[in-house]
TORMAR-406616 format. One line per field, with one value per residue (C-alpha): residue in one letter; x negated, y, z; residue number from 0. Coordinates in pm, whole numbers. Each point is the difference from the previous one (the first is absolute). Example, Ala and Ser with C-alpha at 12.3 -4.5 7.8 and 13.67 -1.06 7.14 Angstrom:
2
aa <- (A,S)
X <- (-1230,-137)
Y <- (-450,344)
Z <- (780,-66)
i <- (0,1)
//
This chain:
698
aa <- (X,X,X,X,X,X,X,X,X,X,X,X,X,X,X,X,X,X,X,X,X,X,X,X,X,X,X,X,X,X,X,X,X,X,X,X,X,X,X,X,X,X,X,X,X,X,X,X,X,X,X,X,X,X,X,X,X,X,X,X,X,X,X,X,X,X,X,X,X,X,X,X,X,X,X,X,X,X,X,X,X,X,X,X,X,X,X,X,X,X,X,X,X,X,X,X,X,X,X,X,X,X,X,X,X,X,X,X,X,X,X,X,X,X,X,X,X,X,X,X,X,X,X,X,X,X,X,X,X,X,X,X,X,X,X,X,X,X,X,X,X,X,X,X,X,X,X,X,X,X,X,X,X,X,X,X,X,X,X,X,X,X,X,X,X,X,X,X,X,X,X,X,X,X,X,X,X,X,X,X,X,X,X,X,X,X,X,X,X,X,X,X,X,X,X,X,X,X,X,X,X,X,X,X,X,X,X,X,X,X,X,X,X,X,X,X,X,X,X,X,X,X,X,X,X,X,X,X,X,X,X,X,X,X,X,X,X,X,X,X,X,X,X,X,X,X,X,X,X,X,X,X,X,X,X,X,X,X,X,X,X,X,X,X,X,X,X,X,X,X,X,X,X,X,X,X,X,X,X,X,X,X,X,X,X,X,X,X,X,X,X,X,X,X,X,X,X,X,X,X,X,X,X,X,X,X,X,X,X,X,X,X,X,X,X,X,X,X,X,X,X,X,X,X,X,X,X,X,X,X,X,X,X,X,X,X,X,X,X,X,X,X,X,X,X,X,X,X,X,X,X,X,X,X,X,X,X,X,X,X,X,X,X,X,X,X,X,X,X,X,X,X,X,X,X,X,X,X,X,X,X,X,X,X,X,X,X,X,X,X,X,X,X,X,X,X,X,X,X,X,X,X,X,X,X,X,X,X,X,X,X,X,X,X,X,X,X,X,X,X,X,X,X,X,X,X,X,X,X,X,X,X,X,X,X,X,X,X,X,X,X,X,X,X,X,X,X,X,X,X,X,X,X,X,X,X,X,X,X,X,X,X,X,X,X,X,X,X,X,X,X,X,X,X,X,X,X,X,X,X,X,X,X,X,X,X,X,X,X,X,X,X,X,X,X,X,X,X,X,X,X,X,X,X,X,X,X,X,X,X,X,X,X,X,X,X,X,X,X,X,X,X,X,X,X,X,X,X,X,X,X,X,X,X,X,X,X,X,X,X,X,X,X,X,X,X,X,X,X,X,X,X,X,X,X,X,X,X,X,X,X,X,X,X,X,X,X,X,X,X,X,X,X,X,X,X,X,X,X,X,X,X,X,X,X,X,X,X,X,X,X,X,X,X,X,X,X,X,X,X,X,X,X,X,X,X,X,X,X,X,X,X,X,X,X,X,X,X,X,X,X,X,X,X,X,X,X,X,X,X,X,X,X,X,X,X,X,X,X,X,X,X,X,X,X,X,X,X,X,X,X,X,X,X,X,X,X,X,X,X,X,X,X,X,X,X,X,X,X,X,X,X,X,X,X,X,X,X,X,X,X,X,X,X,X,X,X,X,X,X,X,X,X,X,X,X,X,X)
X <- (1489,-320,146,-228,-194,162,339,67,-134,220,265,49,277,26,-151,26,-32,-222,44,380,209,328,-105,157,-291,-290,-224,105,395,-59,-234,290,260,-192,-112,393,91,259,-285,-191,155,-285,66,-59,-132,-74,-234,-39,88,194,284,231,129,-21,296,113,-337,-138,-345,-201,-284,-319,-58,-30,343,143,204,-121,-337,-126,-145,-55,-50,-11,-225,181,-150,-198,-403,-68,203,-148,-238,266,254,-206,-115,348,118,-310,64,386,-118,65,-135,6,43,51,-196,109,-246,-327,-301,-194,49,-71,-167,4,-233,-137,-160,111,68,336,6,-255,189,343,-163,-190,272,221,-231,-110,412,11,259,100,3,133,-159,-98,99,278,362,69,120,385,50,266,58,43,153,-312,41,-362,11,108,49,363,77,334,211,226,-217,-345,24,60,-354,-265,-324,-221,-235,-171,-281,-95,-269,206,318,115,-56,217,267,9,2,230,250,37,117,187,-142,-306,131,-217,-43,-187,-147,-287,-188,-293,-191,-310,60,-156,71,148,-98,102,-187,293,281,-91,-41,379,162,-151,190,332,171,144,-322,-101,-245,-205,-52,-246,-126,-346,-258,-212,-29,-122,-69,-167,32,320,106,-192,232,281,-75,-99,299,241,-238,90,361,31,172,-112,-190,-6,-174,-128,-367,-43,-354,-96,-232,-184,248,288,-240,-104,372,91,-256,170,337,-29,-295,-161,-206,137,-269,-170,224,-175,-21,379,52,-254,266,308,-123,-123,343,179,134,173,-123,163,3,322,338,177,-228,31,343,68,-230,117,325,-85,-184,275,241,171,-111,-432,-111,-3,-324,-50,50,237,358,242,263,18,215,-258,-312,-201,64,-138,-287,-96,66,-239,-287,22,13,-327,-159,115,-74,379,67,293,143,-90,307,110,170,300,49,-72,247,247,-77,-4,360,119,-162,131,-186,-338,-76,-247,-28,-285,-68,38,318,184,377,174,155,329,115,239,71,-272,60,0,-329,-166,60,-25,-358,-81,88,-208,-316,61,26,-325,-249,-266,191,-41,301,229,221,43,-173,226,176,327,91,353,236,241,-261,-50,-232,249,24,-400,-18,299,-177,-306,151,157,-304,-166,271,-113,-367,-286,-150,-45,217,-60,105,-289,94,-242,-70,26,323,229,258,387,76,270,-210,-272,196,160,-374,-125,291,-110,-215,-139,-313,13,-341,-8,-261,-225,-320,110,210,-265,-277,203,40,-382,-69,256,-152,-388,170,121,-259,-294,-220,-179,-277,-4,-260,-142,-45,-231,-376,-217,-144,-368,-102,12,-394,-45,275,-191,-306,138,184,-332,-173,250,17,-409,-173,-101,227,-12,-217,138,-168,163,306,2,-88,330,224,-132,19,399,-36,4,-228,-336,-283,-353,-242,-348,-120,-304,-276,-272,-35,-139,324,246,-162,34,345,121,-162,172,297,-8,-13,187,-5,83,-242,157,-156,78,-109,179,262,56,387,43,-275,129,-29,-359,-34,-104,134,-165,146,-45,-373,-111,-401,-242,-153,324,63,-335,52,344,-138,-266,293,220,-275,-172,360,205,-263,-158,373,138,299,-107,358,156,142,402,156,190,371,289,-155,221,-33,115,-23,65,145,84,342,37,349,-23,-350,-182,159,-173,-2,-8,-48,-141,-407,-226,50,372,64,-113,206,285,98,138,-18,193,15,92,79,-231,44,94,3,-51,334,43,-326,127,257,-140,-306,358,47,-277,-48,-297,162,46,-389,-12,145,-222,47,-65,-186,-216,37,260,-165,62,262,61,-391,66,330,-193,-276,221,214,-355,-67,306,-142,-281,264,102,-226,-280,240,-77,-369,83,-44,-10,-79,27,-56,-80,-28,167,-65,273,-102,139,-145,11,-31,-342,-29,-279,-104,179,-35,111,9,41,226,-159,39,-109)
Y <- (1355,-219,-360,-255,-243,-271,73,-252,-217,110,165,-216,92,-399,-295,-369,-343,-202,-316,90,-347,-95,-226,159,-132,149,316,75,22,206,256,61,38,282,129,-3,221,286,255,-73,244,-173,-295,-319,-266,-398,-196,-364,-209,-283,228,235,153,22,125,300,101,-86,-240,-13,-240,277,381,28,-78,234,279,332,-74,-60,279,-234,-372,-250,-322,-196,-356,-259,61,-156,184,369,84,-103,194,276,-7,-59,346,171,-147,188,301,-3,309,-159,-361,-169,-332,-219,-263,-26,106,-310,-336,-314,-249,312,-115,352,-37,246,286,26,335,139,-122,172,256,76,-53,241,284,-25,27,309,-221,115,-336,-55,-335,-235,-252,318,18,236,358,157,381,126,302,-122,-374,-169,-369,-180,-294,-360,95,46,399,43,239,128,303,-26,265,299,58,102,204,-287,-132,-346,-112,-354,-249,-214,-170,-89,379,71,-261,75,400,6,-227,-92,324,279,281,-10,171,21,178,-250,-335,-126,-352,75,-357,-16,314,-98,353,265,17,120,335,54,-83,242,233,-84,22,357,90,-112,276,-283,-117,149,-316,-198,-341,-207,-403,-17,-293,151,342,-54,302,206,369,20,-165,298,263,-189,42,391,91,-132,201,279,-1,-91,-372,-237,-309,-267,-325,-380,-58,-365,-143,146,-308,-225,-293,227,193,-342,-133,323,-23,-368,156,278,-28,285,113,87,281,114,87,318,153,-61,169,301,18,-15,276,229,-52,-3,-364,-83,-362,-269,-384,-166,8,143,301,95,1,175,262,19,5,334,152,-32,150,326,164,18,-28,354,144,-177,-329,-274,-4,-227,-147,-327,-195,-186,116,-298,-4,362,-130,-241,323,247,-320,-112,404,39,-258,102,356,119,327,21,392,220,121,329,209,43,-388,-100,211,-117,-383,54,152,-336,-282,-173,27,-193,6,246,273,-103,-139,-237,-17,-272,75,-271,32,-122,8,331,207,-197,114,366,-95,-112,202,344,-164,-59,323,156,-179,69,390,10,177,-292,-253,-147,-256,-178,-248,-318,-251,-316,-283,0,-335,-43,199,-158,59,377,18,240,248,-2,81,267,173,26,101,304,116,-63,272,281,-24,49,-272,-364,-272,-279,-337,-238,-338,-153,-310,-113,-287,-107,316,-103,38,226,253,-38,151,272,94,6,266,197,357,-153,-157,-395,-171,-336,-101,323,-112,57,308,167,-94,142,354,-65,77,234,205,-60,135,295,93,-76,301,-47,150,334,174,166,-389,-106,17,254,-188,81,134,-193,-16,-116,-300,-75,9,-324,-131,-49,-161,-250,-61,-74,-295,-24,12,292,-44,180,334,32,-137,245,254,-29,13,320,97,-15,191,-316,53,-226,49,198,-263,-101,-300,-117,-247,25,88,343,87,-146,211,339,-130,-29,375,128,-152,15,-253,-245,-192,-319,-210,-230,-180,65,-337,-47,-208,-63,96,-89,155,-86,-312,16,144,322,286,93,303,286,39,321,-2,-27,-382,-143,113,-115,-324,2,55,-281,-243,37,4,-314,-176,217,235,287,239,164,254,228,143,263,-231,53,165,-280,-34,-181,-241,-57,-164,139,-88,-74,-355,-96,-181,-186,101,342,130,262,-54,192,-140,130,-258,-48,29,-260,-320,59,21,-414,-96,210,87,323,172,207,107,255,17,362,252,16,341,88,-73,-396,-35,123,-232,-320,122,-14,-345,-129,-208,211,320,71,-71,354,227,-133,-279,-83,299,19,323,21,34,216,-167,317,-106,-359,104,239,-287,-261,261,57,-380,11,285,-276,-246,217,104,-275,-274,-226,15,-153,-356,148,240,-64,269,-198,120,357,151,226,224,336,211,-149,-322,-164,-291,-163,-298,0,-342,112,-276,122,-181,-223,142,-160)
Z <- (-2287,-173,31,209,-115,173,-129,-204,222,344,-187,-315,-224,-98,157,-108,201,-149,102,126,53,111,305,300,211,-247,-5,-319,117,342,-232,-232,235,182,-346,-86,281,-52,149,-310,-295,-234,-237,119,-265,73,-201,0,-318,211,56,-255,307,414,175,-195,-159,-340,-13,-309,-35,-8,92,-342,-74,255,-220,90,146,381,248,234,4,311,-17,197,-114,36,79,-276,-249,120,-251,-296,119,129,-396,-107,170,-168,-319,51,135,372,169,313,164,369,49,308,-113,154,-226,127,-186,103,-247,-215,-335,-19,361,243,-229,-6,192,-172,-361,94,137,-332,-181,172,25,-392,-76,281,154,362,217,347,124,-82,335,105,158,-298,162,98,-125,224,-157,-370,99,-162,192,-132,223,31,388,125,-1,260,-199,277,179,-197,-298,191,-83,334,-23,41,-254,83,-201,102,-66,242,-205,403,66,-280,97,362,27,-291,56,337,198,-175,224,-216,-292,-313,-307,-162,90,-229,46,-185,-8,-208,-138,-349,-159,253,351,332,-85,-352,201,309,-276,-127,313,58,-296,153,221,232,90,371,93,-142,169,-130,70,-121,-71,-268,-216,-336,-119,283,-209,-104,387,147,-223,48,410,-140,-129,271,206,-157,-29,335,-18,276,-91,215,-51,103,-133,71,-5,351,81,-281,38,-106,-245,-137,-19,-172,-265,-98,-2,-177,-242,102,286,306,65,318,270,84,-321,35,289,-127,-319,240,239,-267,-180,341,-97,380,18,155,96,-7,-198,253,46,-404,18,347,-125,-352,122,236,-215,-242,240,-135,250,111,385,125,191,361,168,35,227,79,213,130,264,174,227,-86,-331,64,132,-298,-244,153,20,-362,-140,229,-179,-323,37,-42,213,170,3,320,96,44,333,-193,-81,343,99,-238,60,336,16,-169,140,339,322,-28,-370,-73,-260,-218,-339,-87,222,138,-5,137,330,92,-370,100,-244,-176,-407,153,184,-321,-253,218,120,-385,-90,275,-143,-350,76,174,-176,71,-121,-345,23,189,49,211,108,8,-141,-229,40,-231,-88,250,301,-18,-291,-163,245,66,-368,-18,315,-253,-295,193,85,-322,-82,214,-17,-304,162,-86,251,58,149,110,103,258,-183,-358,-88,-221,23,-43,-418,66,238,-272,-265,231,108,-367,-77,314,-55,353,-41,160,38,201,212,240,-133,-328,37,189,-266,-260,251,-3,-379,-45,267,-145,-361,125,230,-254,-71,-370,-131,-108,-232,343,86,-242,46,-208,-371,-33,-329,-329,-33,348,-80,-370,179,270,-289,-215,320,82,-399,29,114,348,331,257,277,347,-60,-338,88,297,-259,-205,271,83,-376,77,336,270,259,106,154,-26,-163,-203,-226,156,-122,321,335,-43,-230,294,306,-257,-130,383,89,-229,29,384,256,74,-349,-148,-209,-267,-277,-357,-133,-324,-16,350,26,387,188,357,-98,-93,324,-191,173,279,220,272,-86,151,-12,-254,140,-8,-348,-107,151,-125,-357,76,108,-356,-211,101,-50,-279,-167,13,-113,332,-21,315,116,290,253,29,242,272,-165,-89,-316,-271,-371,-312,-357,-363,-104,-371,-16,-298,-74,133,-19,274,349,256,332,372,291,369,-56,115,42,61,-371,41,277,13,-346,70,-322,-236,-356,-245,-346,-137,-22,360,169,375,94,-176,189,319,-42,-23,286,220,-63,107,265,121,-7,373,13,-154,264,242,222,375,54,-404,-166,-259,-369,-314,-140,-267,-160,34,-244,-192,-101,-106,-225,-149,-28,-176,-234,-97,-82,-194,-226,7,95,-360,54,376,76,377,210,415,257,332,243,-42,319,82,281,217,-256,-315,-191,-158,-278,169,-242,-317,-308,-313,-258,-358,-221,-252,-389,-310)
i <- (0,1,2,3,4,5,6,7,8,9,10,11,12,13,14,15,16,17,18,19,20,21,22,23,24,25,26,27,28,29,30,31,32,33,34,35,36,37,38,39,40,41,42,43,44,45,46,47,48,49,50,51,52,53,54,55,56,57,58,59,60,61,62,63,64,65,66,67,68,69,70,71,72,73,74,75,76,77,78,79,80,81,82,83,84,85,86,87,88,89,90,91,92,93,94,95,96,97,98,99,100,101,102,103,104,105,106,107,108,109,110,111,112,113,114,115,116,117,118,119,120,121,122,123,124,125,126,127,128,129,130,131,132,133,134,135,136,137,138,139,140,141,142,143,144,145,146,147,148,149,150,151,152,153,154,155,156,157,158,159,160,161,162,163,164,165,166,167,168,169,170,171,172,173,174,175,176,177,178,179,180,181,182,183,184,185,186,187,188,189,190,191,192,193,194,195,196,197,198,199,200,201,202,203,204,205,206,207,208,209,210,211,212,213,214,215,216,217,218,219,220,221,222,223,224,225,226,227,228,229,230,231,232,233,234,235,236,237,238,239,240,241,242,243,244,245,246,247,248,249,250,251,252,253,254,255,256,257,258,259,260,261,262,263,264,265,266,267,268,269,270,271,272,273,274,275,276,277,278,279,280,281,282,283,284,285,286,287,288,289,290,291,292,293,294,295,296,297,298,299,300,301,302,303,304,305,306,307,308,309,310,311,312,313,314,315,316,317,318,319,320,321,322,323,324,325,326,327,328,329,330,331,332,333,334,335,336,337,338,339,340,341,342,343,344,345,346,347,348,349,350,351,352,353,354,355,356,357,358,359,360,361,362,363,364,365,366,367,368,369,370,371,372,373,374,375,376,377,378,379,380,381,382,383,384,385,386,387,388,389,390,391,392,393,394,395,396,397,398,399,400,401,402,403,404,405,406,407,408,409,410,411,412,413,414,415,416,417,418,419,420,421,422,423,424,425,426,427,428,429,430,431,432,433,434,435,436,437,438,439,440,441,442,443,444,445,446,447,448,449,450,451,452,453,454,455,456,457,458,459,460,461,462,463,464,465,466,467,468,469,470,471,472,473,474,475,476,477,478,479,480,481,482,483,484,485,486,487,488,489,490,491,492,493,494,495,496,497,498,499,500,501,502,503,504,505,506,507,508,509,510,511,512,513,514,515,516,517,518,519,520,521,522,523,524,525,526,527,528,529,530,531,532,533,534,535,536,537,538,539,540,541,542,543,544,545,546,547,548,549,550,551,552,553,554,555,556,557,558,559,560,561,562,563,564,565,566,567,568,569,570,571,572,573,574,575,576,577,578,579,580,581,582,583,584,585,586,587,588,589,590,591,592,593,594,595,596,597,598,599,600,601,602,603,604,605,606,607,608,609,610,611,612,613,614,615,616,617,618,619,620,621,622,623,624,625,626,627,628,629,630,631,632,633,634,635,636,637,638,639,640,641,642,643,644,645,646,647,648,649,650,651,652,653,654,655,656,657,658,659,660,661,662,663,664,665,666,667,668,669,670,671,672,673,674,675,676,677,678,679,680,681,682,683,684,685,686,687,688,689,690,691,692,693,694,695,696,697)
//
């Protein structure tokens, strides 16, 4: 097998401290005792040229001096001794180094350009870098300890299938450290990330066999591309990524930016990448690692809803609210369950799901596990377990966890134990649950969000080649590609013109310059008709108060013509009135990390005061744009409400997989394009008014 590229970096053969010291209290002491670990089967150097020796391992006074050579150095010194000892380890021949130091100075002479120095030093010695201002990183399959952080020993390197990439060095701490249940792989705080990025070590850990999720705490990507293929290949081999984007609102965006030293991007072009990539995206700590944790579960969610046992009805009752409102199905039963339930519950509890099973507490460990075993056998149900809490080991927790684990034995299915609120679990019952096959999760809201994505992974339906929108020919793109290039923007008619150049529907319509050429432009077209100016430059017509509508006789369109000439000029666009319909907006954004996002939101003046918008990452075929249409706010709107006839929701799809087809292919001679309104109607959909701003060239 083709060694990575980030061997020597995550898999170093030798590492030295830099900066090691004998001070039990120091960084430089807590690195070297995790570096010393008997996990590691590498040799373990120290450098500092106040000591001869720390504990039992040699020190000598420079990377230069260490016999043998370094793979791997770590910079664990003062700020203002990084960029000599970042030399120093070039100067020796490091392949790769760890800096814990922050790449920003203060009262650095050079200005602010520390980063920018380490970070051209680095990359003109190919040196692989993780940091600067990082945790370091804990390889739990080859022992590799690179932190100053205290790594338990007892329990931690039987190695997971969780990797966690985080720009958070408390995200690293927390989901690493604190509760053995999440079991990891590999755990990498990747700080400024001066060389090698979140992108190169996704890439690494879909190299490692033991890797079955990817969990990632994001404030920036720098390098857009390679992040995309990194998100690609995952894709394709089928390992879960699931990830915190922070920068949601400008405050957070803003605070980010300082952090990191890098932008923290537009949201939505985030969320285009994450859905195109199916990246499951979540908000809080405790939803990446509940879902990283079932999605690293040996065995996946079967086909079907939710079940579960419980002993209390109003604890019942809370359940079946908050999966409502999170959109978490609950499994429909089958004859042959009731049947069986109802055969083992006492008088008054009823046979559903999920099922309350607490009655006099008779035969009670019978009751439970023959009720479990019921639901896990149904053919609607994806998994089971129960919906409690353990307490200690002394107060039941034990046997609630045994009941589990028997089942866990007889069924393909995942189990589970939820506990209804998140605390503090006894140390003891921690460890026993983090040896258990059963899956543990505390806290409803969070178990149930994690059922959530688990269920949106395996229910997603991609795009498939029948999906994606026909490409007009080559000639026809040169030809738009030329235009956009030239000077000049597109007026309506033209812009109206290339749409239907890549099959998108608009109306019948003229150029007209008098009154004469409006009343035979409306004949022909056929009343009604709409009269709007063409005055160059004017971007917002309704604005202007330059659309004027419904015009069905030949006065009104000369006084119409009369009317926007006297205030705009003498350019009208004479156009087919739409059909009544649903009115949507669509269009073409340029992100700046990203590029072409197309866009589908509510139409009018909705897309103002509502936000309710969507976008995709191109190419994005029929059924990526079915999929975000769905979660729109606006969606019900289609099928026809209080008594309006439902609209065609297939050529609404079909137009924004073409939009997409734009993207596409003119997407760098874009500076925008906006579709509003889109009127989707019963029998079709029709770009109404369409801006199309080419991109400025040189």
């Amino acid at each position: 097998m083709i060694e990575h590229r980030l061997r020597p970096l995550l898999e170093p053969r030798s590492i030295a401290l830099v900066g090691a010291s004998a001070r039990p209290d120091s960084f430089g002491y807590a690195t070297l005792r995790n570096l010393a670990s008997p996990h590691y089967k590498g040799r373990i150097h120290a450098v500092n040229p106040r000591y001869d020796r720390i504990d039992d391992i040699d020190c000598h006074p420079s990377l230069g001096d260490v016999p043998g050579g370094v793979e791997h150095a770590v910079l664990s010194v003062a700020n203002a001794r990084i960029e000599a000892a970042l030399v120093d380890a070039v100067e020796a021949g490091v392949r790769s180094v760890t800096i814990f130091g922050s790449a920003y100075l203060e009262g650095d002479t050079a200005g602010s350009n520390l980063k920018d120095r380490l970070q051209g030093i680095a990359r003109e010695a190919g040196l692989l870098v993780i940091g600067a201002n990082c945790m370091g990183y804990v390889n739990y399959t080859t022992g590799a300890r690179v932190t100053w952080m205290n790594v338990p020993e007892e329990g931690w390197f039987d190695p997971g299938h969780i990797t966690l990439i985080s720009h958070s060095g408390t995200c690293f701490l927390t989901l690493q450290f604190v509760d053995p249940r999440h079991r990891h792989n590999l755990c990498i705080s990747a700080g400024q990330e001066l060389t090698v990025t979140a992108a190169d070590y996704i890439d690494y850990a879909l190299d490692k066999e033991s890797t079955r999720v990817i969990a990632l705490f994001l404030e920036t990507v720098r390098e857009p591309d390679a992040f995309r293929a990194a998100l690609d290949r995952a894709a394709r081999a089928d390992v879960p990524v699931v990830a915190i984007k922070v920068g949601r609102t400008g405050r957070s965006a803003e605070l980010a930016r300082s952090h990191s030293g890098a932008l923290a991007g537009n949201d939505a072009a985030y969320e285009a990448v994450f859905d195109h990539y199916g990246v499951l995206r979540v908000d809080t700590w405790n939803e990446l690692a509940a879902a990283s944790r079932l999605l690293a579960h040996h065995k996946e969610i079967a086909p079907g809803g939710l079940s579960g046992i419980m002993d209390s009805g109003g604890a019942r009752g809370m359940l079946l609210d908050l999966a409502a409102r999170m959109d978490v199905p609950f499994a429909d039963i089958g004859d042959d369950t009731v049947e069986t339930l109802s055969g083992l519950l006492e008088y008054g509890l009823e046979p559903v799901n999920p099922t309350d099973v607490w009655g006099s507490g008779r035969d009670w460990q019978d009751v439970y596990t023959g009720s479990m075993k019921a639901l896990a056998d149904d053919p609607a149900s994806a998994m089971t377990g129960i919906f409690a809490d353990l307490g200690g080991l002394e107060t039941g927790g034990s046997i609630y966890l045994e009941l589990c684990e028997k089942i866990e034995r007889e069924t393909a299915k995942p189990v589970f134990f939820c506990q209804h609120w998140s605390r503090a679990m006894d140390p003891e019952m921690t460890r026993r649950t983090a040896a258990s096959q059963v899956l543990v999760i505390d806290g409803t809201e969070t178990f149930l969000s994690a059922v959530r994505l688990a269920m949106q992974r395996r229910d997603r339906v991609d795009d498939s080649p029948g999906d994606m929108a026909p490409v007009p020919g080559e000639q026809e793109i040169e030809r738009w590609r030329q235009r956009l290039a030239g000077a000049g923007a597109l007026d309506e008619n033209e812009g109206l013109t290339l749409l239907e150049s890549f099959g998108i529907a608009a109306p019948a319509r003229q150029m007209a310059t008098s009154a004469d050429e409006c009343v035979a432009a409306a004949a022909a077209i056929g009343w009604p008709v709409v009269l709007k100016t063409a005055a160059s430059g004017l971007l917002h017509k309704t604005e202007a108060s330059g659309v004027i509508l419904a015009i069905d006789n030949e006065d009104d369109v000369v006084r119409g013509w009369r009317d926007l000439t006297e205030r705009l000029g003498p350019r009208v666009l004479v156009e087919a009135m739409a059909p009544r319909g649903m009115e949507m907006a669509a269009g073409i954004v340029i992100d700046e990390q990203f590029g072409p996002l197309v866009m589908i939101a509510a139409g009018g003046v909705l897309i103002e005061t509502h936000a309710d918008r969507r976008f995709l990452l191109p190419p994005a075929g029929r059924a990526s744009v079915r999929r975000a249409i769905d979660q729109l706010a606006c969606r019900t709107l289609l099928d026809g409400v209080r008594g309006s006839e439902a609209v065609d929701v297939d050529a609404l799809v079909d137009t924004v997989a073409r939009l997409s087809v734009i993207a596409t292919t003119l997407g760098g001679f874009l500076a925008e394009l906006d579709i509003n309104p889109l009127i989707v109607h019963p029998q079709g959909c029709l770009a109404v008014d369409a801006l199309i701003l080419p991109q400025a060239h040189p």
